[in-house]
Biopython code that builds the backbone (N, CA, C, O; Angstrom):
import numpy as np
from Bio.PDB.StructureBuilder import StructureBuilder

atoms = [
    (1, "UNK", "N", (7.792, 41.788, 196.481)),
    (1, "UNK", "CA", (9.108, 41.914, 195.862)),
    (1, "UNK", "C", (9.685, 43.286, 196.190)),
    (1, "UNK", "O", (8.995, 44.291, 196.015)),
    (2, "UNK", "N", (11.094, 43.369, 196.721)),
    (2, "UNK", "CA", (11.617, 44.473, 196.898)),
    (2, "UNK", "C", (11.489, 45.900, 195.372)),
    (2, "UNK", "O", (11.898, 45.594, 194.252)),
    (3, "UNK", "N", (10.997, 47.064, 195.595)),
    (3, "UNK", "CA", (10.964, 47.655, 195.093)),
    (3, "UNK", "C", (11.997, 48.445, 194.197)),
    (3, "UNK", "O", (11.738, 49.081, 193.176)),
    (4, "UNK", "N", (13.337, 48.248, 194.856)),
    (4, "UNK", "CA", (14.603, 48.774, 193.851)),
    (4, "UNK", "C", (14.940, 47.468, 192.771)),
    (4, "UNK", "O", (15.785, 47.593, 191.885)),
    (5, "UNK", "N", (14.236, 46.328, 192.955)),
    (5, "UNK", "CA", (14.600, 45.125, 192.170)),
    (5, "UNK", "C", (13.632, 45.399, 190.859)),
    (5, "UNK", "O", (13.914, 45.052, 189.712)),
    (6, "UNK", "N", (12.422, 46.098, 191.268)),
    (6, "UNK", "CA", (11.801, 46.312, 190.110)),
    (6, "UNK", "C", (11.783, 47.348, 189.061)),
    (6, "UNK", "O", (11.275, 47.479, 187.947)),
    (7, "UNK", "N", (12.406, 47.913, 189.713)),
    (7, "UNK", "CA", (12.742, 49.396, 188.669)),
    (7, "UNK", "C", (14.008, 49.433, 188.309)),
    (7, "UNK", "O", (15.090, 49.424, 188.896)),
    (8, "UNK", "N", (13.469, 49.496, 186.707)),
    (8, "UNK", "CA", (15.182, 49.973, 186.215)),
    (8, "UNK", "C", (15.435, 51.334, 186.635)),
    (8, "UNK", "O", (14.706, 52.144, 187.206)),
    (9, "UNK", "N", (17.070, 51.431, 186.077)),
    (9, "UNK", "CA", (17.965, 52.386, 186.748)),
    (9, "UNK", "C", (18.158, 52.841, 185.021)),
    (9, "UNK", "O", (18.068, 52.214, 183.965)),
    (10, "UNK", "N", (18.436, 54.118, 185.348)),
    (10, "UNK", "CA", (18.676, 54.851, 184.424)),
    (10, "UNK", "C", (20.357, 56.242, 185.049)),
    (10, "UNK", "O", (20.648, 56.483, 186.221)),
    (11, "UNK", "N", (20.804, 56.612, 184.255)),
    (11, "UNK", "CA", (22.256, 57.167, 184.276)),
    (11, "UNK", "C", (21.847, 58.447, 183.453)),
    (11, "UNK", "O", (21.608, 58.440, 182.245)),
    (12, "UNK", "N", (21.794, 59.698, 184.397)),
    (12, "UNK", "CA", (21.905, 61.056, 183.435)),
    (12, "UNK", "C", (23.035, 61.890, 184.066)),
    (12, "UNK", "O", (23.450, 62.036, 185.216)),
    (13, "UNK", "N", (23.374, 62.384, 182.840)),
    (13, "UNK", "CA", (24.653, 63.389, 183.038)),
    (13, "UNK", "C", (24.377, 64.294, 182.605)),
    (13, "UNK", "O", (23.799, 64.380, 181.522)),
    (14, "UNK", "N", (24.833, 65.602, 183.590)),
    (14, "UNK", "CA", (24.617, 66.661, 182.998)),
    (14, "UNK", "C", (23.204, 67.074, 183.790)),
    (14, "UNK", "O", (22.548, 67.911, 183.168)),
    (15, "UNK", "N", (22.615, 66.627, 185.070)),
    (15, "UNK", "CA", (21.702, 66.694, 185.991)),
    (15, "UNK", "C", (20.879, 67.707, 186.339)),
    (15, "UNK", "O", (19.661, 67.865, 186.249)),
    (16, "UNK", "N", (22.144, 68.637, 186.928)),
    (16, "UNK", "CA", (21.935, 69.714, 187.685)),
    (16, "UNK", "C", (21.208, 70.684, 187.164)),
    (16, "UNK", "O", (20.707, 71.500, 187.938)),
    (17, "UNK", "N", (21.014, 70.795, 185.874)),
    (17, "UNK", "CA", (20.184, 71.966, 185.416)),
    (17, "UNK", "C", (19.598, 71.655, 183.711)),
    (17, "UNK", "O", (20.035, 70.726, 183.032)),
    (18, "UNK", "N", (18.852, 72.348, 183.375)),
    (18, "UNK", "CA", (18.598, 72.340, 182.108)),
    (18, "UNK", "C", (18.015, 71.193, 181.545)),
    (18, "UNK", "O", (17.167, 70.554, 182.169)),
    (19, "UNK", "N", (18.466, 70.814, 180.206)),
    (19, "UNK", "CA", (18.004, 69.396, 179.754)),
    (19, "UNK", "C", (18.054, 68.589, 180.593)),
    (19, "UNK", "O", (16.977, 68.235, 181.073)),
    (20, "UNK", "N", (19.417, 67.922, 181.151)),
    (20, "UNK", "CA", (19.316, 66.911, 181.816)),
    (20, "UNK", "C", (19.068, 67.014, 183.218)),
    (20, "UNK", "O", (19.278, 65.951, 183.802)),
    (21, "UNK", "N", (18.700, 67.929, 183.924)),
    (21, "UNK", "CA", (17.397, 68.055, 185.048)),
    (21, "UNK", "C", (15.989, 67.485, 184.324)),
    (21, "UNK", "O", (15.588, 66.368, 184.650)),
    (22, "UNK", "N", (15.285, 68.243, 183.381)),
    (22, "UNK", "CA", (14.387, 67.363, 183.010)),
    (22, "UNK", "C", (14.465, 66.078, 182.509)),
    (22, "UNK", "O", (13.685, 65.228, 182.939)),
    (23, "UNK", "N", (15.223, 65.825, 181.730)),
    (23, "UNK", "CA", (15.498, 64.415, 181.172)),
    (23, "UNK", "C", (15.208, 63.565, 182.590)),
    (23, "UNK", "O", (14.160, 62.934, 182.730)),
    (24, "UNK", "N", (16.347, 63.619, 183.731)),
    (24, "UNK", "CA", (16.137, 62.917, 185.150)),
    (24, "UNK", "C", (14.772, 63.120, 185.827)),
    (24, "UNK", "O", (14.256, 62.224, 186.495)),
    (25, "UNK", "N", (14.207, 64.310, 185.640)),
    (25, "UNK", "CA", (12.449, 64.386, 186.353)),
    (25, "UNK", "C", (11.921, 63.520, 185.513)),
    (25, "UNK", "O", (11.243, 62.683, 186.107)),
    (26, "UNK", "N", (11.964, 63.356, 184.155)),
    (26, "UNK", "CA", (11.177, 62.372, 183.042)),
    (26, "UNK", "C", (11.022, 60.844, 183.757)),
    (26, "UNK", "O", (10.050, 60.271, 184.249)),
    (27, "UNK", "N", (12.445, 60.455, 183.582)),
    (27, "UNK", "CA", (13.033, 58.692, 184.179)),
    (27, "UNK", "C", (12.514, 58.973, 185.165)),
    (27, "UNK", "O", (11.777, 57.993, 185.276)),
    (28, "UNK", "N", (12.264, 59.715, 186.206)),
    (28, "UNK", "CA", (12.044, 59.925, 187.621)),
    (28, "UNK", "C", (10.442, 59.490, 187.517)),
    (28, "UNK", "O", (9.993, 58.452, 188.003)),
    (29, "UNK", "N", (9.670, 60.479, 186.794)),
    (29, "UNK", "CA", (8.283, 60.547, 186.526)),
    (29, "UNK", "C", (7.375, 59.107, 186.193)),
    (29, "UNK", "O", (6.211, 58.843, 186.493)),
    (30, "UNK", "N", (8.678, 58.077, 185.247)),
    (30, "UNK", "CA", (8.286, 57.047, 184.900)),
    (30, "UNK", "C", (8.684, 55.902, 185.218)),
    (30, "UNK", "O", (8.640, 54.993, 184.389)),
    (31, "UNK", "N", (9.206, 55.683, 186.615)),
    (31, "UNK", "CA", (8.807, 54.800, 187.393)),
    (31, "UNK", "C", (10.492, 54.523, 187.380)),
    (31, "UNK", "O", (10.814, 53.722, 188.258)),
    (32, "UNK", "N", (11.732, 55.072, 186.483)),
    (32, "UNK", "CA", (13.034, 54.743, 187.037)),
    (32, "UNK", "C", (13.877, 55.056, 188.441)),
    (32, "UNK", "O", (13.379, 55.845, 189.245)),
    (33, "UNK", "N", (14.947, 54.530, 188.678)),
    (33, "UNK", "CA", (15.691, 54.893, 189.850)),
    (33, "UNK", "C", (16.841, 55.723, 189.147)),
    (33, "UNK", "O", (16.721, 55.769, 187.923)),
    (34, "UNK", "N", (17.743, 56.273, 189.586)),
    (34, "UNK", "CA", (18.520, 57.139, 188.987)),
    (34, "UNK", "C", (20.068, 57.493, 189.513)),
    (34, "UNK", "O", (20.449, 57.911, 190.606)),
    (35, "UNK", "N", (20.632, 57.237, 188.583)),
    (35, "UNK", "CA", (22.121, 57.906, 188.370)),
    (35, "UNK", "C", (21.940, 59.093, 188.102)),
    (35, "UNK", "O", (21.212, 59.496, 187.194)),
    (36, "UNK", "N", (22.611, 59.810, 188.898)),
    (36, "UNK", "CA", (22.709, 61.449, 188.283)),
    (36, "UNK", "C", (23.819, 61.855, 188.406)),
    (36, "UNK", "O", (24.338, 61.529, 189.474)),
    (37, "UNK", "N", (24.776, 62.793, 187.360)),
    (37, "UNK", "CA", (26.017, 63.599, 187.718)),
    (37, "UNK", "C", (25.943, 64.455, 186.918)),
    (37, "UNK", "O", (25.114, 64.615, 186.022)),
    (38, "UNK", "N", (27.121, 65.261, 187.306)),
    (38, "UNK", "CA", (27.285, 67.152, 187.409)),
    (38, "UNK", "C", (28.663, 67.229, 187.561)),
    (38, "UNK", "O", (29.363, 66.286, 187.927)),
    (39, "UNK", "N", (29.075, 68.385, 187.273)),
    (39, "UNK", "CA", (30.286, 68.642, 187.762)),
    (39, "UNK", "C", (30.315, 69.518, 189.212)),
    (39, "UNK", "O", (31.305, 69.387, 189.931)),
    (40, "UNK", "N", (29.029, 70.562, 189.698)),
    (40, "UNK", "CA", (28.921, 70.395, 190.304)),
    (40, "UNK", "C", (28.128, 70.240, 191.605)),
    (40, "UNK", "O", (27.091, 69.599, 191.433)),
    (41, "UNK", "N", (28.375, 70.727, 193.079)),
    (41, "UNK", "CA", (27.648, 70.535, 194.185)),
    (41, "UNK", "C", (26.532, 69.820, 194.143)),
    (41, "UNK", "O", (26.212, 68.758, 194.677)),
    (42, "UNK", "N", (25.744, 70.883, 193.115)),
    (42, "UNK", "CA", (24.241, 71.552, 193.098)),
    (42, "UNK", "C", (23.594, 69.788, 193.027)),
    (42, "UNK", "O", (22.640, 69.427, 193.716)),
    (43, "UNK", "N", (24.304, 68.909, 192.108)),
    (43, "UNK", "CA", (23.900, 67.495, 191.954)),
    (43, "UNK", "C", (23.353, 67.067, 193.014)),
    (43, "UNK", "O", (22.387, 66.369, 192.706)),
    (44, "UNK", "N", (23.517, 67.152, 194.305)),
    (44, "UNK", "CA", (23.312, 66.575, 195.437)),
    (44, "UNK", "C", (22.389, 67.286, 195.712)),
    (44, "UNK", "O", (21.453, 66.641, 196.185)),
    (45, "UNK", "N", (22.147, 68.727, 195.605)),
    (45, "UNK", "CA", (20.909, 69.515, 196.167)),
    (45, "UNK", "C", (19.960, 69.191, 195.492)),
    (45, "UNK", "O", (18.927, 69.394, 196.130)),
    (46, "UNK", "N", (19.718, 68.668, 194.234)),
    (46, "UNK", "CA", (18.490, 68.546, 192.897)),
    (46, "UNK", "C", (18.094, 67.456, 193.048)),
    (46, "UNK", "O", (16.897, 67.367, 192.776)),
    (47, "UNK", "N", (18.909, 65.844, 193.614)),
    (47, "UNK", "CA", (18.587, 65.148, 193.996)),
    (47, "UNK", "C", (17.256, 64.811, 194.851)),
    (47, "UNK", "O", (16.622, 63.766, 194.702)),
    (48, "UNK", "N", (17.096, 65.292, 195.281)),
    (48, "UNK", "CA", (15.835, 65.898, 196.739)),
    (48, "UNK", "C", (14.607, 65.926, 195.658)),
    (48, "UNK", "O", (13.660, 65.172, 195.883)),
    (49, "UNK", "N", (14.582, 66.624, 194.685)),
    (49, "UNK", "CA", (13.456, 66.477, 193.770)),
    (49, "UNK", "C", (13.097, 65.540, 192.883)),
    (49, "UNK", "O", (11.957, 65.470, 192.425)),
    (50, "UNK", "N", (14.190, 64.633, 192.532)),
    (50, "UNK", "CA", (13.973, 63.449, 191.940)),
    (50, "UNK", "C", (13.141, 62.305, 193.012)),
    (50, "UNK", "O", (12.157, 61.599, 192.792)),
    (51, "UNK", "N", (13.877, 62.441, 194.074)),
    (51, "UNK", "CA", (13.684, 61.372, 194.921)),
    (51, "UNK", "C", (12.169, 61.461, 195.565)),
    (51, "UNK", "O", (11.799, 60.497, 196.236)),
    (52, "UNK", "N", (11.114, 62.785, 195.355)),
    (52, "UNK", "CA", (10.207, 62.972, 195.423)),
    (52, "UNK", "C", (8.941, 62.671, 194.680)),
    (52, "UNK", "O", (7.763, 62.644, 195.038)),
    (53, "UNK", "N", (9.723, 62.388, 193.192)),
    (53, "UNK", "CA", (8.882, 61.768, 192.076)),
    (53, "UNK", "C", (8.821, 60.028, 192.781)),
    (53, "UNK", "O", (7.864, 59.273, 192.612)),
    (54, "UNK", "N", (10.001, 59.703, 193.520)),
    (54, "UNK", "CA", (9.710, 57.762, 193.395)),
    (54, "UNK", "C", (10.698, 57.507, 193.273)),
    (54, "UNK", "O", (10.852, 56.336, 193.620)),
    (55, "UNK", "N", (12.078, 58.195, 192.764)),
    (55, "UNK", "CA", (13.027, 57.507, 192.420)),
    (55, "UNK", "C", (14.040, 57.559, 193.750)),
    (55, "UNK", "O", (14.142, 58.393, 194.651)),
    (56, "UNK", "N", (14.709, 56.369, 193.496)),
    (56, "UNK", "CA", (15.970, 56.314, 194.783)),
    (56, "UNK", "C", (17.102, 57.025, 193.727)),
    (56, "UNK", "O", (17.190, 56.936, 192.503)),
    (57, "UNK", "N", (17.602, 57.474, 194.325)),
    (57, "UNK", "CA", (19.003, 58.513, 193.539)),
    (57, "UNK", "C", (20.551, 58.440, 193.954)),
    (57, "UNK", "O", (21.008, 59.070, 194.908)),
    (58, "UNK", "N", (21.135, 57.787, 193.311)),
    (58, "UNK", "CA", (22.830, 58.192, 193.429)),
    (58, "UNK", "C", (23.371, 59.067, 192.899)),
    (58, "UNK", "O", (23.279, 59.183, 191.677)),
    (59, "UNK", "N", (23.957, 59.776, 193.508)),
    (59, "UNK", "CA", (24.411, 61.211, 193.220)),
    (59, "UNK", "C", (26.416, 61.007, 192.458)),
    (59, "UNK", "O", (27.383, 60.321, 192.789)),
    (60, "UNK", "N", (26.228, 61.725, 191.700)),
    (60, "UNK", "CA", (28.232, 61.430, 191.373)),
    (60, "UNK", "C", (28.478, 62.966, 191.007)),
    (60, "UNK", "O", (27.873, 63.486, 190.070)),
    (61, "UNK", "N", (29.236, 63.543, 191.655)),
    (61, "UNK", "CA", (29.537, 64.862, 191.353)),
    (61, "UNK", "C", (31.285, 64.476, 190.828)),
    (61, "UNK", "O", (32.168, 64.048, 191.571)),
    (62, "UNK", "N", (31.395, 64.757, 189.466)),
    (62, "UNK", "CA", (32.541, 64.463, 188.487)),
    (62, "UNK", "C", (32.141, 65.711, 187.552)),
    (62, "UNK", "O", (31.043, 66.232, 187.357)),
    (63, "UNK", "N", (33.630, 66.056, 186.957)),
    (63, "UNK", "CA", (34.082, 66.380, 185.434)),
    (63, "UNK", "C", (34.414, 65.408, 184.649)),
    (63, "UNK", "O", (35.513, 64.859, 184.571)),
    (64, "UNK", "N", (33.036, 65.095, 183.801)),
    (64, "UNK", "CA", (33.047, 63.811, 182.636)),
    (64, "UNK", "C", (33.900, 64.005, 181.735)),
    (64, "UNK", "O", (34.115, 63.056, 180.981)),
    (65, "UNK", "N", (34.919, 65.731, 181.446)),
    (65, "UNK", "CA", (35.618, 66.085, 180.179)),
    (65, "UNK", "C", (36.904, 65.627, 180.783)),
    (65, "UNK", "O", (37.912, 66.211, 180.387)),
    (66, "UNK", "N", (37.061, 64.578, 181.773)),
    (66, "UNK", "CA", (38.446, 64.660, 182.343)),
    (66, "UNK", "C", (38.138, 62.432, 182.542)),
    (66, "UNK", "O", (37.152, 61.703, 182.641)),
    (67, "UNK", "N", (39.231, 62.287, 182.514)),
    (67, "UNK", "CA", (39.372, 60.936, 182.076)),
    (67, "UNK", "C", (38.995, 60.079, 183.817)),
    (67, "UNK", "O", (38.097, 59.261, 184.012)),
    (68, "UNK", "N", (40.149, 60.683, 185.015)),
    (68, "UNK", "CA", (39.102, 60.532, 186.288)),
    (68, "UNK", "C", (37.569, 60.630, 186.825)),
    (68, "UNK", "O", (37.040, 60.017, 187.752)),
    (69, "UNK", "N", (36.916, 61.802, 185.752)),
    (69, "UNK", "CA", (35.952, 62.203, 185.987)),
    (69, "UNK", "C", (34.850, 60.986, 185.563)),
    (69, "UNK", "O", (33.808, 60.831, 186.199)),
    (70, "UNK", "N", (35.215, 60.156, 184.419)),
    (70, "UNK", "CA", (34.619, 59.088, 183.728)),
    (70, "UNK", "C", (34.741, 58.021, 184.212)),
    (70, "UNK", "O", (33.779, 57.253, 184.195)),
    (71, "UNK", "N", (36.079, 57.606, 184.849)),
    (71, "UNK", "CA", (36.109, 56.739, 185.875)),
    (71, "UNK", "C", (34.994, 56.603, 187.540)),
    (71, "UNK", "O", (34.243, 55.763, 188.035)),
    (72, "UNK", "N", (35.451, 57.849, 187.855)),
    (72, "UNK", "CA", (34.096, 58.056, 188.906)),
    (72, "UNK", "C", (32.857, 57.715, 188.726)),
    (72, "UNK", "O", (32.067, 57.379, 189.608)),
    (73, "UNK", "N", (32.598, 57.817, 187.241)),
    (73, "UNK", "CA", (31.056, 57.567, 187.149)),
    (73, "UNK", "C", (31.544, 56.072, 186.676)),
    (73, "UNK", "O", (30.557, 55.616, 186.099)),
    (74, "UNK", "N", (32.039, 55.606, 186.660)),
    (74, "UNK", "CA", (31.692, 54.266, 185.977)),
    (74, "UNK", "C", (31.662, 53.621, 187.148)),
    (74, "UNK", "O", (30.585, 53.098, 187.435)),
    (75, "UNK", "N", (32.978, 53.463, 188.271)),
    (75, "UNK", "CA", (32.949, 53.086, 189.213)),
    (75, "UNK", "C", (32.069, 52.897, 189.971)),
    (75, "UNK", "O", (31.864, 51.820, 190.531)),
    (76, "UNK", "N", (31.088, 54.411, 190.174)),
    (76, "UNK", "CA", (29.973, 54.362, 191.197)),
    (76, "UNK", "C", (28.963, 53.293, 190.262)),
    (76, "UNK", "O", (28.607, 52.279, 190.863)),
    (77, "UNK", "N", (28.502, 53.452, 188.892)),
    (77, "UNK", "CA", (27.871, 52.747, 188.504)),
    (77, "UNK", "C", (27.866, 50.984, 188.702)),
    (77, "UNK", "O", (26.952, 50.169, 188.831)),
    (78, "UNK", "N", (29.320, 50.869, 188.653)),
    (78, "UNK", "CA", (29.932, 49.092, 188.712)),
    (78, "UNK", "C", (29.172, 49.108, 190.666)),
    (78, "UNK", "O", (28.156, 48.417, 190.733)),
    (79, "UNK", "N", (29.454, 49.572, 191.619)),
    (79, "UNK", "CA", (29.456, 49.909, 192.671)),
    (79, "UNK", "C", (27.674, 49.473, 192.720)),
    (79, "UNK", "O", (27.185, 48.696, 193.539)),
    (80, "UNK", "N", (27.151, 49.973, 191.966)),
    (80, "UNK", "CA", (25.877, 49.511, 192.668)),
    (80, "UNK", "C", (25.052, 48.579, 192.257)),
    (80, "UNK", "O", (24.034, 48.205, 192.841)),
    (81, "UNK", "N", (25.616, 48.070, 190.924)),
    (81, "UNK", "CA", (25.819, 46.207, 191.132)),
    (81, "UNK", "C", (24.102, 45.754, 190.623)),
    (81, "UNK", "O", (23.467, 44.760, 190.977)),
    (82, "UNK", "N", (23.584, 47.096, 189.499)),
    (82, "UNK", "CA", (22.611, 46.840, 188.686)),
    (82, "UNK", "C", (22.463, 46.886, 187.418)),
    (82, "UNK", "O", (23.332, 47.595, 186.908)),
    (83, "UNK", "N", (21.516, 46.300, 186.444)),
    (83, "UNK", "CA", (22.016, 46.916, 185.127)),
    (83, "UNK", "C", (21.370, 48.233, 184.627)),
    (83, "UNK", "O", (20.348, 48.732, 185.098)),
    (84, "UNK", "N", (22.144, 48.746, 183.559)),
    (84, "UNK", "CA", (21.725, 50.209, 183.430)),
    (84, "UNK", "C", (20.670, 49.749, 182.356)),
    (84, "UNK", "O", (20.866, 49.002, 181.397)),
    (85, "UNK", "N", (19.465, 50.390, 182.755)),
    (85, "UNK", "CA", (18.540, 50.452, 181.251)),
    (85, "UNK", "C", (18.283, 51.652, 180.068)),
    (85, "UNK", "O", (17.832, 51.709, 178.924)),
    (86, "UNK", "N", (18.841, 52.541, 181.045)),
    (86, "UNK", "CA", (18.693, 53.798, 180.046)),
    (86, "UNK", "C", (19.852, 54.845, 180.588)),
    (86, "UNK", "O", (20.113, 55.095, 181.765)),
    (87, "UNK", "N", (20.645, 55.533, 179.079)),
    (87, "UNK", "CA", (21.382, 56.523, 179.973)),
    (87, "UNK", "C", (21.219, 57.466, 178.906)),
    (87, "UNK", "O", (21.131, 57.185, 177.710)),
    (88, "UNK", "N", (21.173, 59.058, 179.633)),
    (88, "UNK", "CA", (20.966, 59.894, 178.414)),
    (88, "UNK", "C", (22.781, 60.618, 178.610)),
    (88, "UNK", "O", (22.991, 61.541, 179.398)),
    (89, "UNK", "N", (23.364, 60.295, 178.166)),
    (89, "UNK", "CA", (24.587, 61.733, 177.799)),
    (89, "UNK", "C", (24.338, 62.927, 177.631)),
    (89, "UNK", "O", (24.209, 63.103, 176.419)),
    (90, "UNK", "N", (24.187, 63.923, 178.223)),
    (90, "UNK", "CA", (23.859, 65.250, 178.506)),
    (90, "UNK", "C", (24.932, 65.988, 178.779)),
    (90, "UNK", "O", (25.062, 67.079, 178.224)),
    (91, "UNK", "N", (25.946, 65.483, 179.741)),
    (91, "UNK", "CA", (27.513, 66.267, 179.680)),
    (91, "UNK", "C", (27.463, 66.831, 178.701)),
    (91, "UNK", "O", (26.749, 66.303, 177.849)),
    (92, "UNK", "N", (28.383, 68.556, 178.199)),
    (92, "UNK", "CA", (28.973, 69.117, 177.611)),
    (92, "UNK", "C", (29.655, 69.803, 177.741)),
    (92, "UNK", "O", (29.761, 70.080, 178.936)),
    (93, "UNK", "N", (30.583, 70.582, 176.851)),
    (93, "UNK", "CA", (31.730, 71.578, 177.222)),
    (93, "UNK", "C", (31.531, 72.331, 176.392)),
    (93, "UNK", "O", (31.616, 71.779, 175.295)),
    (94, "UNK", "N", (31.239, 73.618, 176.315)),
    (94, "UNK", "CA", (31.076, 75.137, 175.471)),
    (94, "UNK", "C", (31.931, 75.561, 175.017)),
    (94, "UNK", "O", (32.812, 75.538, 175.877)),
    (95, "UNK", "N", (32.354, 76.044, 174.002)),
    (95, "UNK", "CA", (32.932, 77.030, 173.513)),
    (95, "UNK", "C", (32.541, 78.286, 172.681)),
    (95, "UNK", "O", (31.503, 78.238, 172.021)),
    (96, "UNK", "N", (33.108, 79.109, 172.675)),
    (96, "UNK", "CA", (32.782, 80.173, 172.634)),
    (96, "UNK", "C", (33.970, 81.184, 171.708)),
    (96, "UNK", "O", (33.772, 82.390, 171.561)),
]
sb = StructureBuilder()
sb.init_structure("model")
sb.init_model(0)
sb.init_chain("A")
sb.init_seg("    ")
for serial, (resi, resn, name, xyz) in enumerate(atoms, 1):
    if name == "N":
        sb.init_residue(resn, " ", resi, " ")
    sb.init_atom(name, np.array(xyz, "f"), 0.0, 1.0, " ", f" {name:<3s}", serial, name[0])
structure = sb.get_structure()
């Protein structure tokens, strides 16, 4: 049996660093495939380490605080035409 058929997919935001870098090494660690986004670049460079645990990785570099930015991710998500089993929300916006 094809191997992306057997693993759920999981959706983290907020990727690139911090919590949701680990949160994505976690899903990564335990046998998921992975959505990841950021607002920015770096999403695509961190990728490389997920995909080393096992996981296949789609990358979405968006601003989730912006209404396009939410579209992008949904889109890419509709786009790859699996169901989501796990998503952690990790996006945030600081103030100060």
């Amino acid at each position: 049996m094809n191997q992306t058929l057997t693993r759920p997919l999981a959706v983290v935001t907020g990727a690139s660093s911090g919590i949701g870098y680990e949160l994505a090494k976690q899903f990564a660690q335990n046998g998921f495939d992975l959505v990841v986004t950021a607002t920015g670049s770096s999403i695509n460079e961190v990728a490389g380490a997920f995909e080393e645990l096992g996981a296949k990785v789609e990358t979405v570099q968006a601003d989730l605080a912006t209404y396009n930015g939410v579209e992008t991710l949904y889109n890419q998500i509709q786009a790859i035409g699996r169901p989501v089993e796990a998503i952690a929300i990790n996006a945030g916006v600081g103030f100060s």
